[in-house]
N, C-alpha and C positions, 0 to 999 in steps of 0.2 A: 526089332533092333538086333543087329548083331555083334555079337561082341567075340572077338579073339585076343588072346591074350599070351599065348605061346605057340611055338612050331618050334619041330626038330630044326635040328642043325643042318641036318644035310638038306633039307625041304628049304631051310633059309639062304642056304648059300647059293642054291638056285635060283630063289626070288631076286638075289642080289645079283645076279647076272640080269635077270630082267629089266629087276630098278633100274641098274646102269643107263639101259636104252632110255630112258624116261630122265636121266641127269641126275638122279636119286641113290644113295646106297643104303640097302637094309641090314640089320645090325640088331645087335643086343639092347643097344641106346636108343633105339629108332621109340620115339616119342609115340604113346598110345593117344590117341584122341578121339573124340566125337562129332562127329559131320553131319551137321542138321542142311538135308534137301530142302527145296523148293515146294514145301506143300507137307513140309513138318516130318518127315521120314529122317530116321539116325540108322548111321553105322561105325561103331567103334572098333578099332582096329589101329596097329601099327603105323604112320603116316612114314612113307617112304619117300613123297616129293609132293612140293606144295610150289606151284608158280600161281602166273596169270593165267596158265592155260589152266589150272585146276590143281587136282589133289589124285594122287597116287598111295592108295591100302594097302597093305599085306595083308589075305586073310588065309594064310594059310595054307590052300592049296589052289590059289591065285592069285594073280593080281590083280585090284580094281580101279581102275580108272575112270573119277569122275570130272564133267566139264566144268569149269569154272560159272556156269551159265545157271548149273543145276546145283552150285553150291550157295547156302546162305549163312553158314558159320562154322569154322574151323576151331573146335575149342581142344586146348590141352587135360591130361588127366584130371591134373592139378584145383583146371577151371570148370570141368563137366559138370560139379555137384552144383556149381553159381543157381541161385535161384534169378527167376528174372525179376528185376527191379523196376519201380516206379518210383520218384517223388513228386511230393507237396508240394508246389508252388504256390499259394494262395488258391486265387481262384480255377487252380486246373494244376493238372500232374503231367509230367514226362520223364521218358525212362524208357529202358530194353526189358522184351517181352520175348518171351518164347515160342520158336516157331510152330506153327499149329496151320491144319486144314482151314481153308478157304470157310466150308460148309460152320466148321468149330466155330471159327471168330465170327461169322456171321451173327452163331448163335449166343456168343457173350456179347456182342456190342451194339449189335443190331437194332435192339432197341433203345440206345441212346440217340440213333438219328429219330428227327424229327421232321415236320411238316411245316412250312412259316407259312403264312396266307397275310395280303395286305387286299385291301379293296379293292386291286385291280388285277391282280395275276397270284402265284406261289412259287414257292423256292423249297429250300433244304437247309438245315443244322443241324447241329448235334451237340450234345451236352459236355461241356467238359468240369462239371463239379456237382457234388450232391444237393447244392444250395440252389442249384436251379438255372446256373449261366449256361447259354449255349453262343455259339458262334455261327456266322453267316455272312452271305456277301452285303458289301452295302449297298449292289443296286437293289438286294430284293426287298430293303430297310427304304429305298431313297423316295423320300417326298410323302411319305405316310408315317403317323405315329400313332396309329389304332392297327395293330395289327394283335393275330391269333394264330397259335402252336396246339398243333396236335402231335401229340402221343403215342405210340402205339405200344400196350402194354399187355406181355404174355399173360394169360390166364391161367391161377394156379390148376395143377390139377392137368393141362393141356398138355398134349405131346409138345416137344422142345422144335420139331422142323414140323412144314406147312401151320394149316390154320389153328385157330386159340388164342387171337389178338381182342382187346378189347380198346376202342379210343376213350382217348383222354385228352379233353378240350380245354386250352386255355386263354383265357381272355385278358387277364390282368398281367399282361408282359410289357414290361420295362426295358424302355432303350437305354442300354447303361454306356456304350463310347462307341464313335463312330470312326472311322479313319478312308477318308472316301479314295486318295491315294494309292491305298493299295488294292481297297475294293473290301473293307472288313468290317463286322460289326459285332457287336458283343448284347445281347439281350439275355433279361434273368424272365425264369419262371417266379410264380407264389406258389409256392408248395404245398399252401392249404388245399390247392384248388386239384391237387393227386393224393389228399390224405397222405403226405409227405411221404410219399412210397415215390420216388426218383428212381430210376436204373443207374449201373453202374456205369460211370464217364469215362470216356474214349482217354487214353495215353496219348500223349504227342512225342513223336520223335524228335529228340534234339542233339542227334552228332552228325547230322545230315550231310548224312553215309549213304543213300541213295544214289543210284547205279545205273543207265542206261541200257537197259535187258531187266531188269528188275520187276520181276514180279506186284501186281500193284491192283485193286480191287475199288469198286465204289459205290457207295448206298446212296439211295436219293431220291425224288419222287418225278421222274421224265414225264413231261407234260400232264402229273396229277399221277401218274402210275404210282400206287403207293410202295415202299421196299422193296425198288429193285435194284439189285445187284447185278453189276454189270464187272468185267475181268478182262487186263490186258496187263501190257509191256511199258515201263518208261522209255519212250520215245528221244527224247534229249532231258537233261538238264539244267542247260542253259539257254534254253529259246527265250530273245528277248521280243519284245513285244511292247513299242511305246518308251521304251528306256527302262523297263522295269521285267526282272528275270520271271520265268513261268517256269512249271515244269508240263512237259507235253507226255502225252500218254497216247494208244492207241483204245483205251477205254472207253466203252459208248459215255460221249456224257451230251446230255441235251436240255432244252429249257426245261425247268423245274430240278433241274440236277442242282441249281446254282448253289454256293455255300456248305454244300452237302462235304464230308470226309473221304480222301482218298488213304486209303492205309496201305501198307506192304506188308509181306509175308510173316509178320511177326503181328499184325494187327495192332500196330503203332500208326497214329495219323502224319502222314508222309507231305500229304498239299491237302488243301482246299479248292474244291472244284470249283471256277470261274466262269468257263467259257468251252462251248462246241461250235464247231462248224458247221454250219449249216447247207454250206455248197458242196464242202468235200469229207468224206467218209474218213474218217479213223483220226478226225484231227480234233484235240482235246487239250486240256489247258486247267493248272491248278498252280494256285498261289505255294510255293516253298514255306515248310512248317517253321525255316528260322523267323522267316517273316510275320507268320501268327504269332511265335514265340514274343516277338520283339515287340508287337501291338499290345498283347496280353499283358507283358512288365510291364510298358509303358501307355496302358490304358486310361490313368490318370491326365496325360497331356489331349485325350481325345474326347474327352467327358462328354458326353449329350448333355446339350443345353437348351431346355424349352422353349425361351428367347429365339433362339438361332438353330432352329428343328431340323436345317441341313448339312449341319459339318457340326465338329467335333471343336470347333475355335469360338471362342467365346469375347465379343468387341465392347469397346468400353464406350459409352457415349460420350460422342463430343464437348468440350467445354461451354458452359453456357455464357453468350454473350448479350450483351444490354443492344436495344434498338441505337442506333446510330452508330455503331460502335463497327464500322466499317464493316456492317451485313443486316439481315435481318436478325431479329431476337431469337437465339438459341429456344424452344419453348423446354421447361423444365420437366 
């Protein structure tokens, strides 16, 4: 980190002919702040000019000019000390997180993704609460309700990067709400079945602030690959697809990726990976976290019903009617 915090006057008034070119003028006022890079790096220093193009420093015996491409947060003095926040939602937390290396987040969250297997293929989830829910698409849930979650849980005592994983299989998983619409499902662990040792659960972002150039990562098991992580760019926004918004990424994601966590630079879950291309390279696809968010409140309207093992809608039986009674007899 660098920090500057005063220059001469005469050094400054020079800067301030600089700033000028840059639409900026430096000063005794000129707001100190902290500029967290793209991959968790700070520089604090004087801010002399802030656009779309980026952020202009004073440090002293230059000027530093970064792009706005390489910036992921402009904080003031005032705000540097903020800790980064989470809340409680019930069954899962959202909130801003501090930026940190790719390799770092990997290693706090990593093991909350999980492995989903049904009887006929596998997918990807990840836990969002100590109680044991995790989240997934609902093709990798659709037309099976015997399915199994593995684990992958670091071994005390192991180094923290490569091997020192131990699995941990579970069998007794609960489909708890399905939403086949936007492609979401919600299943709980038994926590007996990990001696109630859970990993810590992934954050969701929810001021969805995500950015096209936006740095963006994802875990997941591609064709059975277990934890790999794969890293790119948000490609759009708002790519629609069927009437219903995606976000596109140029992030490998392929079969077994499904339902797995895309996070961003702050290791907030950003989408839910959905879908890859198959014919063409770099083309990529995840559900928008308002959209998990909005499932997850409203999980109760989506309830899995054992009756009706494919959707989330629960029908009421028809009324029963007497023989002749213009039909055949309703049977009760």
């Amino acid at each position: 980190m660098i920090t500057v915090r005063g220059i001469s006057a005469a050094i400054r008034a020079g800067l301030a002919a600089v700033a000028c070119l840059f639409g900026g003028v430096a000063g005794e006022s000129a707001d100190l702040v902290t500029v967290t890079l793209v991959g968790g790096g700070r520089v604090t220093a004087p801010l002399l000019r802030q656009s779309d193009e980026g952020v202009v420093l004073d440090l002293g015996y230059e000027v530093l000019q970064i792009p706005a491409k390489r910036v992921l947060d402009v904080r003031r003095e005032d705000q540097a000390a903020d800790p980064a926040r989470s809340t409680d939602r019930g069954i899962f937390q959202s909130g801003r997180l501090e930026a940190r290396d790719v390799p770092e987040l990997v290693r706090r969250f990593g093991e909350a993704v999980v492995l989903v297997r049904n009887p006929g293929g596998l997918g990807t989830g990840f836990l969002i609460s100590r109680e044991g829910h995790l989240v997934t698409n609902y093709h990798v849930v659709e037309k099976h309700t015997r399915l199994q979650v593995t684990l992958f849980r670091r071994v005390a005592g192991e180094p923290k990067a490569g091997a020192g994983f131990e699995k941990v299989e579970f069998r007794r998983v609960k489909i708890i709400a399905l939403q086949p619409l936007r492609d979401l499902a919600i299943l709980k662990l038994d926590p007996a079945e990990a001696d109630s040792r859970l990993p810590e659960p992934v954050v969701i972002n929810d001021r969805d602030d995500l950015r096209v150039g936006d740095m963006v990562f994802a875990i997941g098991n591609p064709l059975g690959m277990e934890r790999s992580v794969t890293q790119g760019i948000v490609s759009s926004t708002t790519r629609m697809i069927d009437q219903l918004r995606l976000i596109q990424t140029d992030a490998a994601i392929n079969p077994g990726n499904s339902g797995g966590p895309i996070f961003n630079a702050r290791g907030e879950v950003v989408a839910v990976a959905c879908a890859g291309a198959a014919v063409f390279d770099g083309l990529a696809f995840g559900i928008p976290a308002s959209d998990l968010i909005d499932f997850l409140i409203h999980r109760d309207t989506y309830l899995f019903d054992e009756s009706q093992p494919q959707n989330g809608v629960t029908y009421l039986p028809p009324p029963w009617q007497p023989a002749g009674a213009g039909g055949p007899a309703t049977p009760k």
